[in-house]
C-alpha positions in Angstrom: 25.5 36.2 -22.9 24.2 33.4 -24.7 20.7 33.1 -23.7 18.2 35.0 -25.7 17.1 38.8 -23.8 13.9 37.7 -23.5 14.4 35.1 -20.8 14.2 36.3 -17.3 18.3 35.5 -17.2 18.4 36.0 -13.4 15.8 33.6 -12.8 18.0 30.8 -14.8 20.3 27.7 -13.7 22.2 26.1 -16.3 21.1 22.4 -16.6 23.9 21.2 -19.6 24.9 22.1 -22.9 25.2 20.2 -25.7 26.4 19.8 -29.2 24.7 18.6 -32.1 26.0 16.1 -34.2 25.9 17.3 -37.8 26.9 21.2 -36.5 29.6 20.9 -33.5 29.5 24.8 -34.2 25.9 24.9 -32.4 25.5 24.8 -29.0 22.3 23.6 -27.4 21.8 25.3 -23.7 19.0 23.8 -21.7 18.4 26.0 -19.0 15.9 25.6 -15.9 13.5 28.0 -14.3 13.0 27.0 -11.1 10.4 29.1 -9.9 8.9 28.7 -12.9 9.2 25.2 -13.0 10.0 25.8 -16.8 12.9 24.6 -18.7 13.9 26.3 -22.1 16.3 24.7 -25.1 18.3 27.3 -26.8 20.0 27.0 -29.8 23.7 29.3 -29.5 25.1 29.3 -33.3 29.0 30.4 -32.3 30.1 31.6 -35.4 27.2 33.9 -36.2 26.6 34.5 -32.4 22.8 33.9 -32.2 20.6 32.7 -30.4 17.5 31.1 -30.3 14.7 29.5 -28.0 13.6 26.3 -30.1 11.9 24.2 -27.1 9.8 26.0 -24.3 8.2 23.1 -21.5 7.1 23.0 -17.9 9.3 20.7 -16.0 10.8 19.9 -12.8 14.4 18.4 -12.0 13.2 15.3 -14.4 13.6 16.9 -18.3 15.8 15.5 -21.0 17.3 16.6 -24.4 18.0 14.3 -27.3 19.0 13.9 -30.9 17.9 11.6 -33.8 20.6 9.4 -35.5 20.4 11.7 -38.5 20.8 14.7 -36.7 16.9 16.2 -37.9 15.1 16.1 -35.0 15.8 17.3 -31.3 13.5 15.8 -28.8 12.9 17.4 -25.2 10.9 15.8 -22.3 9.7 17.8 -19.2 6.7 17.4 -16.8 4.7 20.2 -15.0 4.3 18.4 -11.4 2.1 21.4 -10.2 -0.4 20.5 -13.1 -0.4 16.7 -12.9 -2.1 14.3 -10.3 0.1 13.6 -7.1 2.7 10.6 -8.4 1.2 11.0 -12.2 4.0 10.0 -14.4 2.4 11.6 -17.3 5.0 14.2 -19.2 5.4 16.2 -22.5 7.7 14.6 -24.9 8.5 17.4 -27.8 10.0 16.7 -31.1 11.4 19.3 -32.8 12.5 19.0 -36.6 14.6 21.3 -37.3 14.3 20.9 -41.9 10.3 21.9 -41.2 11.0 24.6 -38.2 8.1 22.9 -36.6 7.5 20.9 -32.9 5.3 18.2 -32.7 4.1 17.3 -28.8 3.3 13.8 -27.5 2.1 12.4 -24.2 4.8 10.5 -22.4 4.6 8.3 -19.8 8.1 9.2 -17.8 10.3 7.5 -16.0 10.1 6.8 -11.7 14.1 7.1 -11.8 17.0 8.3 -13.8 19.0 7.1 -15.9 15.5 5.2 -17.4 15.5 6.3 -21.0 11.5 6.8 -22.2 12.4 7.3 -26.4 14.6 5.2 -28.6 15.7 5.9 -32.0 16.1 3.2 -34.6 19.5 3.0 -36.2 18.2 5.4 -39.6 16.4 7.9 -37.6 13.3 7.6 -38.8 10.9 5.7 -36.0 11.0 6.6 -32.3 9.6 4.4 -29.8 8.3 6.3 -26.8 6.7 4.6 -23.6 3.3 6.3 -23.6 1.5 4.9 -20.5 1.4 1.6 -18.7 1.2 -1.2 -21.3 1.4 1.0 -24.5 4.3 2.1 -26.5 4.0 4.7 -29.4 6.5 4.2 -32.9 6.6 7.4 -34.3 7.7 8.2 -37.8 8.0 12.2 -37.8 8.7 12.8 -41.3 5.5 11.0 -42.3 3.2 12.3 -39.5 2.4 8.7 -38.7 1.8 7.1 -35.0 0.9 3.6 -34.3 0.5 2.5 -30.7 1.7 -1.0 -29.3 -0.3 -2.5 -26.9 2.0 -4.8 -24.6 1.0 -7.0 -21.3 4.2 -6.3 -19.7 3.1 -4.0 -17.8 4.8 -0.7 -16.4 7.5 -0.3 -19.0 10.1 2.9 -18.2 12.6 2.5 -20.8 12.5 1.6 -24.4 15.2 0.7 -26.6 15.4 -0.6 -30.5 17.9 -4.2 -30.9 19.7 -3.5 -33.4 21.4 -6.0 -35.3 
């Protein structure tokens, strides 16, 4: 009853639901496809009882959902397997500001295993780090449009993560 009619609800398996931070009254479904090998983020507002898709990717069993520190910005991973290279880890990593209404994608490079963690917030929100490929990480400041790409000779880097002090 939550989901949105336009989703083929028979076809769907609940991955998890979340909250979000600033609205506890919001739920956030992500629900999985299978056949499809699509996963879809819907927002469930409980006290006006709508719904909404915000985040539509192709993805297998590997996807994750994610807020900023501030709350602004939801940020969904997914890969298409059937559309990549055999072993590619390439994904789509979508970040979704919800002030502007608008989803900006990036190229990911995801993770071999779980729990590996491919995005990192800073502690204001405003600069995600994202492991793009082998040797490169991208900082991304969303509400300036602004990328800049880190070259590193570490080589095959899964997770990121800010220190902070």
């Amino acid at each position: 009853d939550f989901l949105p009619e336009d989703l083929p609800a028979q076809r769907l398996s609940l991955s998890y639901v979340v909250t979000h931070p600033s609205y506890p009254s919001r739920l956030f479904i992500v629900a999985q496809d299978a056949a499809a090998q699509r996963v879809y983020a819907v927002s469930y507002d409980l006290n006006e009882r709508l719904s909404d898709i915000l985040l539509e990717l192709p993805a297998n069993a590997n996807h994750s959902l994610g807020f900023s520190p501030d709350g602004r910005y939801l940020v969904m991973v997914g890969q298409d397997r059937r559309a990549t290279i055999p072993d590619n880890n390439s994904g789509v990593l979508l970040v979704h500001d919800f002030a502007e209404n608008r989803t900006i994608p990036f190229l990911a490079r995801l993770p071999f295993f779980l729990p590996s963690v491919i995005y990192d917030w800073n502690a204001d929100g405003r600069w995600l780090a994202v492991s793009m490929a082998d040797g490169l990480v991208g900082l991304i400041a969303p509400d300036s449009d602004y990328v800049k790409l880190l070259p590193h000779e570490y080589g095959a880097c899964n997770s990121v993560a800010w220190l902070h002090p």
